[in-house]
matplotlib code that plots the C-alpha trace (Angstrom):
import matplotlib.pyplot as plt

x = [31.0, 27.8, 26.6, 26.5, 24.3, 23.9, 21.0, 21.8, 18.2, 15.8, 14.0, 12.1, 14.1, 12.1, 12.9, 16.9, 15.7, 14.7, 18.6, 19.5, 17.3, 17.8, 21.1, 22.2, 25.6, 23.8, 24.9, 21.7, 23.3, 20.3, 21.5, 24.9, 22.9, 22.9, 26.7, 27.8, 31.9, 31.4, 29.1, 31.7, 34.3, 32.6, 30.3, 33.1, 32.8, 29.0, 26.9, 23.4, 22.3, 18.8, 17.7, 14.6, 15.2, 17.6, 20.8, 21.9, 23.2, 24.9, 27.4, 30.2, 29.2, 28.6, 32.0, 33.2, 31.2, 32.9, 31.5, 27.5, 25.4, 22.0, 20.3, 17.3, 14.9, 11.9, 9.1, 8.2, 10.4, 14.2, 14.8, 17.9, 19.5, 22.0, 20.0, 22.1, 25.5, 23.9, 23.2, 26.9, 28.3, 26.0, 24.0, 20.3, 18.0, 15.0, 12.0, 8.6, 6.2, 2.6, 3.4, 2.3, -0.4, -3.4, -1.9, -1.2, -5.1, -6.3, -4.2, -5.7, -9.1, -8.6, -7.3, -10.1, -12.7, -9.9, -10.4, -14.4, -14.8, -12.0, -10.6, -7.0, -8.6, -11.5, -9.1, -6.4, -9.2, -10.6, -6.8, -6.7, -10.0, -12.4, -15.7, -16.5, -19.1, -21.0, -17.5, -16.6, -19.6, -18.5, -19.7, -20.9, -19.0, -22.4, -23.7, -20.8, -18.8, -15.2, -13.0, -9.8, -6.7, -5.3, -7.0, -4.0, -3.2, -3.9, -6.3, -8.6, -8.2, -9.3, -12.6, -13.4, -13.2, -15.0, -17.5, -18.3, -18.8, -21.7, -19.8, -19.8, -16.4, -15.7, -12.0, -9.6, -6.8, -6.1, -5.1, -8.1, -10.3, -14.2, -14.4, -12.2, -13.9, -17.1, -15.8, -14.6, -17.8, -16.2, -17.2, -14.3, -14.3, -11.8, -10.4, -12.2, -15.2, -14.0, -12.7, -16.0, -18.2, -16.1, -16.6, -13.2, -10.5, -7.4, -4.4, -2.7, -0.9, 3.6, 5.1, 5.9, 6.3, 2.8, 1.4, 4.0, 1.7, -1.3, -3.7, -2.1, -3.5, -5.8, -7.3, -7.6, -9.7, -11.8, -12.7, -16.1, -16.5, -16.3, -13.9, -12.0, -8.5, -6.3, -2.3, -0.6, 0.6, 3.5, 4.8, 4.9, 0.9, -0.5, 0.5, 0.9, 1.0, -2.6, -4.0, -3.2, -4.3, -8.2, -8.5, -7.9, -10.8, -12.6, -12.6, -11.2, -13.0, -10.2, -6.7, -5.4, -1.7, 0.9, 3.5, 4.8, 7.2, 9.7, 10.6, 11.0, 8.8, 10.1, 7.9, 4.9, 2.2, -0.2, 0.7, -1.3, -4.0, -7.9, -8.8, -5.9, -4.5, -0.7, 1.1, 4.6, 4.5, 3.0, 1.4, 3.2, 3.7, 2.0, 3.6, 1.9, 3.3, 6.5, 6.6, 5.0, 7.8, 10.8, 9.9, 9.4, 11.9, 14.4, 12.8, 13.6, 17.5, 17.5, 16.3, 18.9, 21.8, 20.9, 19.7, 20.0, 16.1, 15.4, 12.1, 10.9, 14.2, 14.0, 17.3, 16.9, 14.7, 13.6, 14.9, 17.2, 21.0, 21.1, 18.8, 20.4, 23.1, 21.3, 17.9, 19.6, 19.6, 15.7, 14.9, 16.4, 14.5, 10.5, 11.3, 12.2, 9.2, 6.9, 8.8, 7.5, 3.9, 3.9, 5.2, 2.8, -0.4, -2.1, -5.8, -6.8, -5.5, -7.7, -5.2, -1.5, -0.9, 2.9, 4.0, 7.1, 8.8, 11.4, 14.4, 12.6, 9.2, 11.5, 12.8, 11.3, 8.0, 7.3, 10.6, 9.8, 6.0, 7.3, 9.8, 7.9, 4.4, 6.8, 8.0, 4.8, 3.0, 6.4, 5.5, 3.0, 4.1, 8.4, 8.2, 6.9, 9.2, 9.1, 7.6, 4.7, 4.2, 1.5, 0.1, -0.7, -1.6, -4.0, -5.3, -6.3, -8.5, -5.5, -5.9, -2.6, -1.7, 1.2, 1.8, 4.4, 5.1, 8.1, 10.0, 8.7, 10.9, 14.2, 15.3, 16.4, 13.2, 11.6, 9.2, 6.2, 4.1, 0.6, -1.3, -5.1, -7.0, -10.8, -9.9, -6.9, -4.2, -0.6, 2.1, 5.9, 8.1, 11.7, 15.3, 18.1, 21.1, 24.2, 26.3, 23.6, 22.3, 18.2, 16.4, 13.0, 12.4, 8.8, 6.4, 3.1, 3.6, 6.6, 9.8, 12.8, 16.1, 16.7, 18.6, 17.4, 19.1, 18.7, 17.1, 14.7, 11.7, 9.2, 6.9, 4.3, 3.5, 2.5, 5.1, 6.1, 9.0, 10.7, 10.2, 13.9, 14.3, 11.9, 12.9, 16.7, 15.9, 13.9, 16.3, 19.5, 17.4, 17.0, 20.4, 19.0, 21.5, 20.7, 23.0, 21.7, 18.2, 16.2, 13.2, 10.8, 7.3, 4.8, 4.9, 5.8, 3.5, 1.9, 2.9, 5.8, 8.0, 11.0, 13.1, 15.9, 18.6, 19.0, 22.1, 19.8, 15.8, 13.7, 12.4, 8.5, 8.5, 10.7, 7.8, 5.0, 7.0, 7.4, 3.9, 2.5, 4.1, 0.9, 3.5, 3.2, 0.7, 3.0, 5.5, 6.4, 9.6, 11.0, 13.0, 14.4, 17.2, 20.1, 22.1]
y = [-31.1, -30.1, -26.2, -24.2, -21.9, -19.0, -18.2, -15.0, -13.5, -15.4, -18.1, -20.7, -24.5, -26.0, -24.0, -24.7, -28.4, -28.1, -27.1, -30.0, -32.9, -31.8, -31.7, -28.6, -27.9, -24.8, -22.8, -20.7, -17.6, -15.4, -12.4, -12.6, -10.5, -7.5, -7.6, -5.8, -6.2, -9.9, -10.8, -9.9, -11.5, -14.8, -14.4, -15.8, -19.4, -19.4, -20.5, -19.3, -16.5, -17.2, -13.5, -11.4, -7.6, -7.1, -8.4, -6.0, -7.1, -4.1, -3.6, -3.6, -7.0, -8.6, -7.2, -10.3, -12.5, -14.4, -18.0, -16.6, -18.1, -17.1, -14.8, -15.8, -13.3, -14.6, -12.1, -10.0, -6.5, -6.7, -3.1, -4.6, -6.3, -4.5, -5.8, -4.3, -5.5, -8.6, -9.0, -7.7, -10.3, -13.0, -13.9, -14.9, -12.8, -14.6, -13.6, -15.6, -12.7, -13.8, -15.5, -12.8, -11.4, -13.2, -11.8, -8.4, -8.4, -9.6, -7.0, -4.2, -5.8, -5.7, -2.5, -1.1, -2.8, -0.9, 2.1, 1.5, 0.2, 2.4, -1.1, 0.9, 3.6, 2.1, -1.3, 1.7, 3.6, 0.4, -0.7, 2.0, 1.3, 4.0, 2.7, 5.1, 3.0, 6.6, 7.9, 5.5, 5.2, 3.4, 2.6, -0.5, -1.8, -3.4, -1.4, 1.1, 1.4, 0.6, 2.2, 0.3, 1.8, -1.1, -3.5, -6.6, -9.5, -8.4, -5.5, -8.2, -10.4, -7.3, -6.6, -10.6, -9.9, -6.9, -8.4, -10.8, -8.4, -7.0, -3.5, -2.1, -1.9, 0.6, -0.3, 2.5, 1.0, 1.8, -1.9, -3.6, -4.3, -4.6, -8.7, -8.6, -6.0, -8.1, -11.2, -9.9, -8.6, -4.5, -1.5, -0.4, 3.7, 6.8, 7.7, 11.2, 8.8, 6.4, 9.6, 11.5, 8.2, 6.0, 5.1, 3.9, 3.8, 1.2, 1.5, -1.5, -0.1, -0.4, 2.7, 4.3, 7.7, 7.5, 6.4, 8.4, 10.5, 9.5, 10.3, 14.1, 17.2, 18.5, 14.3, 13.8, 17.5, 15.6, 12.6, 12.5, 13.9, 11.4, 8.9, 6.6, 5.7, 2.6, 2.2, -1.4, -1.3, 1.4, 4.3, 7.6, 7.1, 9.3, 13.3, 12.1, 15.6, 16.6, 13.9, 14.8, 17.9, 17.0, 14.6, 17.5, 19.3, 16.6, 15.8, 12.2, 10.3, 7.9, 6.5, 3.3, 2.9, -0.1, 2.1, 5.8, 7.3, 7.2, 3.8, 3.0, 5.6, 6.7, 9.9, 10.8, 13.8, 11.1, 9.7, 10.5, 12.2, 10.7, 7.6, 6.7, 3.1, 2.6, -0.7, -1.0, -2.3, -5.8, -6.6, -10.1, -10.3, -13.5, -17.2, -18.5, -16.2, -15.8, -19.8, -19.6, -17.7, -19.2, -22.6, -21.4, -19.6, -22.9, -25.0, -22.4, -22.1, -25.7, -26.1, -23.6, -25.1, -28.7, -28.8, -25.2, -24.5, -21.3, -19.6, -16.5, -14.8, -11.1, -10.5, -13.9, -15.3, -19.1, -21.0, -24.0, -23.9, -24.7, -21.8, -19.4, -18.6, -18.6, -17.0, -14.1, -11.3, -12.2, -12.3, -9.0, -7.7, -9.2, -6.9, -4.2, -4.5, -4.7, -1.8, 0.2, -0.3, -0.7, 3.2, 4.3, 2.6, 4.2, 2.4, -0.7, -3.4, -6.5, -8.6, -8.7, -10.5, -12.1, -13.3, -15.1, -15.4, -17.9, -18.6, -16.8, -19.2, -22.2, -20.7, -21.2, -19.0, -19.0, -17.5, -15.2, -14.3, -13.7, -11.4, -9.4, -9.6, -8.4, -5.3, -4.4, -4.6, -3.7, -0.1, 0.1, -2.6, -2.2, -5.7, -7.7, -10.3, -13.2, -15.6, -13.4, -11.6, -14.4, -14.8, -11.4, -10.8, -13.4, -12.1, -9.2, -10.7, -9.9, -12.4, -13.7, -15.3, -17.2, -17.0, -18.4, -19.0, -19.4, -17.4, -14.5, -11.6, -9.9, -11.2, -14.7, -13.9, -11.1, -11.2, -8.3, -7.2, -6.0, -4.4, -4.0, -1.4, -0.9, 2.0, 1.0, -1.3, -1.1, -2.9, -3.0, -5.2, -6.0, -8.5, -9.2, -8.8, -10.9, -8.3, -9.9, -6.1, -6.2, -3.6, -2.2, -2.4, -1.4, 0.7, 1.5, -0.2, 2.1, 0.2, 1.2, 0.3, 1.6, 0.6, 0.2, 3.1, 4.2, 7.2, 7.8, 10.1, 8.9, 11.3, 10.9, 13.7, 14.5, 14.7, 18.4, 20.4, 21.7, 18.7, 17.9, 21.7, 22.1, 19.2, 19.8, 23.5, 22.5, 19.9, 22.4, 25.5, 23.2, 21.3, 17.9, 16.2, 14.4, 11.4, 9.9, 10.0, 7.3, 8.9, 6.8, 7.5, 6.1, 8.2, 12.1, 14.2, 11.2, 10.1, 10.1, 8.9, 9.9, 8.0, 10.5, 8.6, 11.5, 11.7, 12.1, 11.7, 14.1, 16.5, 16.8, 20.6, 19.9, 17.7, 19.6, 22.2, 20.2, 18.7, 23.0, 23.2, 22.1, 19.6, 16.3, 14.1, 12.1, 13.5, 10.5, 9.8, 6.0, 4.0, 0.9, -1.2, -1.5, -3.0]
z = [21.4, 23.1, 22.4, 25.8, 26.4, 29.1, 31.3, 32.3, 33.2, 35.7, 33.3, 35.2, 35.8, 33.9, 31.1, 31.9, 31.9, 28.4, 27.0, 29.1, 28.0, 24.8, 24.7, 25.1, 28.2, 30.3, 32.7, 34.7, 36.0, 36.8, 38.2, 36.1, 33.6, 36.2, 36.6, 32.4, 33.0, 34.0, 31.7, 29.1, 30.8, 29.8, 27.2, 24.6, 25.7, 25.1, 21.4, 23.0, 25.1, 26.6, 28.2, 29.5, 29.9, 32.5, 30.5, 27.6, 24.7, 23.3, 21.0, 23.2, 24.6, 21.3, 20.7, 23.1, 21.9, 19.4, 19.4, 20.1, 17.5, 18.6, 21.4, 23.2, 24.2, 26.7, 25.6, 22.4, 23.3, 22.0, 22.8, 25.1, 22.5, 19.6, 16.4, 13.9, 16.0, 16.1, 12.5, 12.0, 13.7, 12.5, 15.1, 15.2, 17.6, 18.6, 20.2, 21.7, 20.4, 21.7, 24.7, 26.6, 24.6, 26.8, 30.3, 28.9, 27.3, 30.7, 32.7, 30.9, 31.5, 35.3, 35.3, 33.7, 36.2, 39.3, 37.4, 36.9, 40.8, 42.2, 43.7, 45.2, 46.6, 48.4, 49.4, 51.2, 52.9, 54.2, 55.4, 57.4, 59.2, 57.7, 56.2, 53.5, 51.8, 50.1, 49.0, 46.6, 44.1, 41.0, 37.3, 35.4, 32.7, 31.3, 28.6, 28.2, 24.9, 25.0, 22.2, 21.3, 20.0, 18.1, 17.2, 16.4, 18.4, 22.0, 21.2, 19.5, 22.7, 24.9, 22.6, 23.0, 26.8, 26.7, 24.7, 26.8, 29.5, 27.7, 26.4, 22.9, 21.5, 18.9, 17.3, 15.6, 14.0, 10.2, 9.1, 10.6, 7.7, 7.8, 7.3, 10.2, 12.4, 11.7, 12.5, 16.0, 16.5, 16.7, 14.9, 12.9, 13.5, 12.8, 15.9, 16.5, 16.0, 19.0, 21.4, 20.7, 21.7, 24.5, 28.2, 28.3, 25.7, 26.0, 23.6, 22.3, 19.5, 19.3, 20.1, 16.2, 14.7, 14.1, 17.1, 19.5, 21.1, 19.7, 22.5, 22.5, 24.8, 21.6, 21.3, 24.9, 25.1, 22.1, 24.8, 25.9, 29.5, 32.6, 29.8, 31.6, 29.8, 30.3, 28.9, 29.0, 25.9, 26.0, 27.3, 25.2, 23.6, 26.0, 26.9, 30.5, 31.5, 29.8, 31.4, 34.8, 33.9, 32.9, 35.3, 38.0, 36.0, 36.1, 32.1, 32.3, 35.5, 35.7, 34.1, 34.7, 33.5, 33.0, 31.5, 31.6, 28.9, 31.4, 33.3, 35.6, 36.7, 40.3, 39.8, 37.2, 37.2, 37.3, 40.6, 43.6, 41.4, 42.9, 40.8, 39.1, 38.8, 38.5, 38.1, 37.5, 34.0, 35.2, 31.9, 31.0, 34.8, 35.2, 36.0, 33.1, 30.7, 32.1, 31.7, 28.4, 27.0, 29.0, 27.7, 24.1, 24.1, 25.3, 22.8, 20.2, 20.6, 21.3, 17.6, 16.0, 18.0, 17.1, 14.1, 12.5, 12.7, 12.9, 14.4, 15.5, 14.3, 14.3, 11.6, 10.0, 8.1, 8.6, 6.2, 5.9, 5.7, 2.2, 1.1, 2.9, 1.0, -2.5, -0.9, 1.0, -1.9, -2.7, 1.0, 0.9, -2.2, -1.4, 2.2, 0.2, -2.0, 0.9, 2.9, -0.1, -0.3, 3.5, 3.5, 0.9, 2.2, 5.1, 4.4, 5.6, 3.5, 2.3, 0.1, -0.5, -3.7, -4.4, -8.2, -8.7, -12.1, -13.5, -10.8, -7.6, -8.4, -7.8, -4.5, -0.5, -1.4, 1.9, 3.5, 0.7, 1.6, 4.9, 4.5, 1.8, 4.0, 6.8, 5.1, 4.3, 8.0, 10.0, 9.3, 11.4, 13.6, 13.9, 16.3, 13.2, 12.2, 9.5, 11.3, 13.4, 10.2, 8.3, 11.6, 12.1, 8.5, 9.0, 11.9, 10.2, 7.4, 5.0, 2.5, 1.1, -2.3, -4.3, -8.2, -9.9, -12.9, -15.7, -17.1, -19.2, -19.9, -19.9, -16.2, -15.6, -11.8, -10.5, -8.1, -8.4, -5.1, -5.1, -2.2, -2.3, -0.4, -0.9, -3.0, -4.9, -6.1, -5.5, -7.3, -7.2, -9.1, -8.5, -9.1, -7.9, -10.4, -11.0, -8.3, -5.7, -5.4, -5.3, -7.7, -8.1, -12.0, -12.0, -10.4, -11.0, -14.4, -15.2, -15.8, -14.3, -12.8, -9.7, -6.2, -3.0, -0.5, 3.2, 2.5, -0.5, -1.8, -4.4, -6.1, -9.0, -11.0, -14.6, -17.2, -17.6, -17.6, -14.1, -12.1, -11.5, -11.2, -8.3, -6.8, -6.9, -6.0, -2.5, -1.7, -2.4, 0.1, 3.0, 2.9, 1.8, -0.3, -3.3, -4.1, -7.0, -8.8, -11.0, -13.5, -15.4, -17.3, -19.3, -22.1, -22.9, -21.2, -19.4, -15.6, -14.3, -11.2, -9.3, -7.1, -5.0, -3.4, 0.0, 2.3, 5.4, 6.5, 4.8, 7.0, 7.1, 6.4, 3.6, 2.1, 2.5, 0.8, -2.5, -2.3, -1.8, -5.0, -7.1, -9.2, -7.4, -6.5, -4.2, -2.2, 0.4, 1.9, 2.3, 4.7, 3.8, 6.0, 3.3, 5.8]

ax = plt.figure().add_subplot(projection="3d")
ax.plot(x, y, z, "-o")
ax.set_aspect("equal")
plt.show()
């Protein structure tokens, strides 16, 4: 029998022509996506669900779902779709993650000519029949300097643009290293640098903990005066409301925004402020994107139905059938290893070296590079996945390499992670045991044997009495609980480590506290997906 899929979303026919040619029984219900209680009345007879955003796949609706093998999600954002009900119920999310990266580069281009030219407000007054040819006196791009907030896969298409418009582009972004800043022809700055010396700054940067935000009311007041300021990337970057208020004063010149930390947005402090460009999040909004990823996206679940190839998978890695069921706990443990140093490195990173010993060298080392080069960029980027992850390493002048070798020691394979920065080298080694659990069973050289939970801290510090005390004390004052602990060292009265296995997050106050103790030299909390 034929696997059926459902178009539920508005994908183009020629993308429904693909499921058929290939094989595939579809039924294109564009607007059925709209309609939640009818949706789950038939989503049980379907193997595929081909979507954009308007259909949600929650929890509930998976719930129903009992012969879906794989989700189809036209575009890069997945924030519709229940990932961990998905991965519960075994089903394969897929995504088409640069499909839209040339439309969304271009859009922020033309916004930032509108902004530059005033485009809206001179094509309105003209509409209505006025001819106020002195009142709207624009600036050249030519010449000006153009400071990028992100410098990955889009940002990078932006500053070839730019470029070729004649501007200087300054690039913050802390995982852009200098080969690669050279080779895009940017300066690679700090981003006080970049606010203190920009025309015009765009953001393409994921919306993170560390990025939420990130041009706040005390950076934007560090902007140089007349800045313009574009946002296509996402909402929640910029203090919308500190904005509005310096470009009233006359601080910020202009502001030219895709997206608003509120969507839709229906009302925004920035609307109907002089020389400001709003669009209504129109950044992959083009017919040749919108194809791009509806084909891609066809082809893609057209694969996994048919043959079980899998590609662009957001919970899965790509890896054949056979591998799967052997490969899963060492999948598991190279993200964990690279979850690690991709939490504890906040400097640019130049190389990410990968050893393999005994049984894991004799596995798919590429499903493995993936996943662990994946846990160490999703950090700073949560929409990296296996397959986007070499890509984007790659992109970044992140040089990548393979060792394997026999095996040499106690374990029957471990596989041991190193990060280089220009200022240091990180390494983490780890196994997976007979119960199919992964471990870490070395860090920084120190061997120990220690679990992988939701919610950990790691410090360093010198061997000395009253470590466990102060840590147990500042955990016990501030209602942390500690589960479990793992301790290792190289030697009395040499360094030491400490892994806490915590019921909850820890709270940031709480580790500032610990590190104000003088005791540590690393105080950082972890998050890994046990799950």
């Amino acid at each position: 029998m034929a696997p059926k899929v459902l178009v539920s979303d508005k994908l183009s026919e020629t993308a429904v022509q693909i499921f058929r040619d290939r094989g595939v029984e579809v039924d294109f219900m564009p607007d059925l996506g709209k309609d939640k209680e009818k949706l789950q009345e038939v989503i049980g007879k379907y193997d595929g669900l081909a979507i954009r955003s308007a259909t949600k796949a929650t929890e509930k609706l998976l719930e129903a779902a009992d012969n879906l093998k794989v989700i189809g999600r036209a575009g890069i954002g997945v924030d519709n779709v229940d990932l961990n009900a998905a991965s519960k119920k075994g089903i394969i999310v897929m995504n088409t993650p640069f499909g839209n990266s040339i439309t969304t580069a271009e859009h922020a281009i033309s916004m930032m000519m509108a902004v530059a030219r005033q485009i809206p407000e001179a094509n309105a007054s003209t509409h209505a029949g006025k001819w106020e040819k002195s009142r709207f006196m624009g600036v050249e791009l030519t010449g000006k300097t153009l400071g990028l907030i992100g410098c990955g896969n889009i940002g990078s298409i932006v500053a070839d643009r730019a470029l070729g418009l004649k501007m200087k582009v300054l690039a913050y972004d802390p995982f852009l290293s200098e080969e690669r800043a050279a080779k895009l022809g940017v300066h690679k700055v700090e981003l006080d640098e970049a606010l203190k010396r920009a025309d015009f700054i765009t953001l393409h940067v994921p919306m993170t903990e560390k990025t939420a935000n990130i041009l706040s009311a005390e950076n934007l007041k560090k902007t140089k005066k007349g800045v313009r300021i574009v946002n296509c990337a996402r909402g929640g970057l910029v203090d919308e409301a500190a904005l509005a208020e310096l470009l009233k004063e006359g601080h910020v010149a202009g502001a030219a925004f895709d997206v608003f930390a509120e969507e839709p947005a229906k009302d925004n402090v920035l609307f109907n402020l002089p020389n400001v460009v709003v669009t209504p999040h129109l950044g992959a909004s083009t017919t040749e994107a919108q194809e791009n990823v509806a084909l891609q996206v066809a082809e893609q679940m057209s694969d996994y139905l048919l043959t079980g190839a899998v590609t662009n998978a957001i919970n899965m890695p790509s890896i054949t059938a056979e591998e799967a069921k052997v490969m899963g706990p060492w999948i598991k443990l190279a993200g964990h290893l690279g979850a690690f140093v991709g939490q504890m490195t906040d400097e640019p990173i130049k190389a990410i070296n990968i050893l393999y010993d005994g049984v894991a060298a004799e596995m798919n080392t590429a499903a493995l590079n993936a996943a662990a080069i994946a846990g160490v960029l999703k950090p700073a980027n949560p929409e990296i996945n296996m397959v986007s992850a070499p890509v984007v390493a790659k992109e970044r002048g992140v040089a990548t390499s393979t060792t394997t070798q026999g095996k040499s020691g106690t374990f029957d394979g471990y596989i041991k992670l190193t990060v280089v920065t220009d200022s240091r080298e990180r390494s983490i080694a780890g196994t997976v045991f007979s119960d199919g659990k992964p471990r870490f069973i070395q860090i920084k050289g120190i061997n120990i044997d220690a679990e992988i939970g939701e919610h950990m801290l790691y410090t360093t510090n010198k061997d000395v009495p009253g470590i466990i005390g102060a840590l147990g004390a500042t955990m016990g004052a501030h209602g942390v609980n500690i589960a479990n602990f793992t301790l290792g060292r190289t030697g009395i009265g040499e360094s030491a480590i400490a892994l806490l296995y915590l019921d909850q997050p820890l709270p940031l106050h709480v580790q500032e506290e610990l590190f104000a103790t003088g005791l540590f030299q690393q105080v950082r909390p972890l998050e890994f997906a046990v799950n």
